[in-house]
N, C-alpha and C positions, 0 to 999 in steps of 0.2 A: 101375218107379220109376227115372227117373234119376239119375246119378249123376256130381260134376263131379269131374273127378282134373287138377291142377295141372301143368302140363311145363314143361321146362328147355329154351329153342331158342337156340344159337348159331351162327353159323360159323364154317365151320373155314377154313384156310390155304389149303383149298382150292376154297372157295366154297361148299361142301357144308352143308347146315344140319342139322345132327343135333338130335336132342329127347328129353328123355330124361323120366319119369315118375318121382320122385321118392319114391311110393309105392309103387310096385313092383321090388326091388328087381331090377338088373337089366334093367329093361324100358328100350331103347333104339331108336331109328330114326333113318334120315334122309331125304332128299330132295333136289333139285337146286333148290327153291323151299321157304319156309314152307310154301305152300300141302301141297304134295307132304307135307313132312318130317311133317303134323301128320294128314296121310290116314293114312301108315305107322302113325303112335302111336295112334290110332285103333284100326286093325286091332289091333293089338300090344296092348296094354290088352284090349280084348276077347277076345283070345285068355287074354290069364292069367287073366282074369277069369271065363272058363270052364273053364281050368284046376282055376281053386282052389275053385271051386262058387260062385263069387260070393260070395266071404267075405271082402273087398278092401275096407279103408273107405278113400278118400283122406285125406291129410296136410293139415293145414295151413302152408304153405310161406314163411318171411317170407324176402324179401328186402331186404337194406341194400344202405349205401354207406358206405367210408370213406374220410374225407378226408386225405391228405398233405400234409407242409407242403413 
């Protein structure tokens, strides 16, 4: 059964796109591409994911916006 787990991709200052899994805490990556940064989290998730016996339910994640006047 699959399973979808939600990531957090920015860049940084340095052009570098980090990603980060918001369900697992601690789970981070990056890459020199999205493409790249979201292979790593990938990997990464599945590694904790057989860490923990596969007992990892993903989060529900909302993102907003707020507006300044």
């Amino acid at each position: 059964m699959s399973k979808t787990f939600p990531v957090l991709i920015q860049q940084n200052e340095d052009g570098i796109y980090t990603v980060e899994c918001p369900s697992i805490e601690g789970c981070r990556s990056s890459g020199a591409s999205v493409d790249e940064a979201m292979e790593n989290i990938k990997e990464h998730i599945t590694l904790c994911l057989a860490v923990s016996g596969n007992n990892i339910e993903p989060k529900t994640i909302l993102i907003g916006q707020v507006v300044l006047p």
